[in-house]
C-alpha positions as CSV (number, residue, x, y, z in Angstrom):
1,X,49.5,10.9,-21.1
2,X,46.6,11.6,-22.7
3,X,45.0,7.9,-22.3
4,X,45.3,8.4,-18.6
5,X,43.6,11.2,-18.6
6,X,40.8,10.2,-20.6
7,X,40.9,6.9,-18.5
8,X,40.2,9.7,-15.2
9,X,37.8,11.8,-16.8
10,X,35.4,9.5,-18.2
11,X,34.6,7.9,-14.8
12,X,34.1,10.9,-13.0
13,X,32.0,12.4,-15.6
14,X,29.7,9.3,-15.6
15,X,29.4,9.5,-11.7
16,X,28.5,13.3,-11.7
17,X,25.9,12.3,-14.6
18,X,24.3,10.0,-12.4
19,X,24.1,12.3,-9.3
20,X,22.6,14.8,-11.2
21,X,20.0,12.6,-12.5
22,X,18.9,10.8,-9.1
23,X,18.7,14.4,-7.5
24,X,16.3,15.6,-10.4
25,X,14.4,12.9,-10.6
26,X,13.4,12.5,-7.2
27,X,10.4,14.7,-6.3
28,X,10.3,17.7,-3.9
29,X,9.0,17.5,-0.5
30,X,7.2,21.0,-1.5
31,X,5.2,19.5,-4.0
32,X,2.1,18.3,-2.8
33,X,-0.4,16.9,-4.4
34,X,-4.1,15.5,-3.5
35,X,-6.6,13.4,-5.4
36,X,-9.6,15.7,-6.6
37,X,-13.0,14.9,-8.3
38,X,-12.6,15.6,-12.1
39,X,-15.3,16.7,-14.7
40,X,-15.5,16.2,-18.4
41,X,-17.1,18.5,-21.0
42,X,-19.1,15.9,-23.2
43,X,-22.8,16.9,-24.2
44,X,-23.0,18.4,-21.2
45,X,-20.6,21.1,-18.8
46,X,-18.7,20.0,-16.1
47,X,-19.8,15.9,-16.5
48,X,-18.5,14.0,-13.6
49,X,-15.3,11.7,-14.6
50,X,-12.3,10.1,-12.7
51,X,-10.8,11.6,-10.0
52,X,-6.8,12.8,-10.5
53,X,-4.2,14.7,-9.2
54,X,-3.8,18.5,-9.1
55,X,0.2,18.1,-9.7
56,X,2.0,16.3,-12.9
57,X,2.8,17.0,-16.3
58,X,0.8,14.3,-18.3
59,X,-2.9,16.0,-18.3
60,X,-5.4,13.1,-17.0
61,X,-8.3,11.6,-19.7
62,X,-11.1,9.6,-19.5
63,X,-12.7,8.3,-22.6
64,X,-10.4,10.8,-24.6
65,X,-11.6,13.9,-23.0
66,X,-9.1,15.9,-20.6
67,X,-10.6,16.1,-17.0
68,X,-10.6,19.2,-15.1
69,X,-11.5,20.1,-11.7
70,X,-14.5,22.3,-10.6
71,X,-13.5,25.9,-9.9
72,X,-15.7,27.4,-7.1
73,X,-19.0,27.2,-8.9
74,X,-18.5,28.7,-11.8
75,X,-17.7,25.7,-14.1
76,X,-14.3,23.5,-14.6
77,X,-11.5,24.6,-15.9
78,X,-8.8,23.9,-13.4
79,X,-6.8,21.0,-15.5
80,X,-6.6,17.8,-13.7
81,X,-3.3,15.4,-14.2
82,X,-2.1,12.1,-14.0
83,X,0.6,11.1,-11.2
C-alpha cells in the first residue's frame, strides 16, 4: 500500500513543482522597464557609460564600475541594471 502511494505522490508533486516554477519565472506584465543613459564615477562625476535597464537584479558595469543613471541634475545615483 504504501508503494502505491508513493508511486501517486511523487508525480503529482513533480507536476505542482513545475507549475510553480514556470509561473515565477515568467515576468510580470507590471514590470516595465526602459533602456536609460548610464554614468560612471571614474576620475570624474557622472562619466557617461552604457546605457541599461532601470529593472533587474544583476547591477549593470562597464569596465568594472557600476553604472547609474542621472537623477534630475543633481548627480547619479539611481543604480542602473542588467536585463
Amino acid at each position: 500500500m504504501k508503494t502505491l502511494k508513493l508511486n501517486w505522490i511523487l508525480p503529482s508533486l513533480v507536476v505542482v513543482f513545475a507549475v510553480t516554477a514556470a509561473f515565477t519565472s515568467v515576468q510580470s506584465k507590471n514590470e516595465t522597464s526602459t533602456w536609460e543613459q548610464g554614468y560612471v564615477h571614474t576620475t570624474q562625476p557622472c562619466k557617461k557609460s552604457i546605457q541599461c535597464n532601470t529593472n533587474g537584479l544583476i547591477q549593470c558595469t562597464s569596465n568594472g564600475n557600476l553604472v547609474f543613471a542621472m537623477d534630475g541634475s543633481t548627480g547619479c545615483d539611481r543604480p542602473l541594471y542588467f536585463n
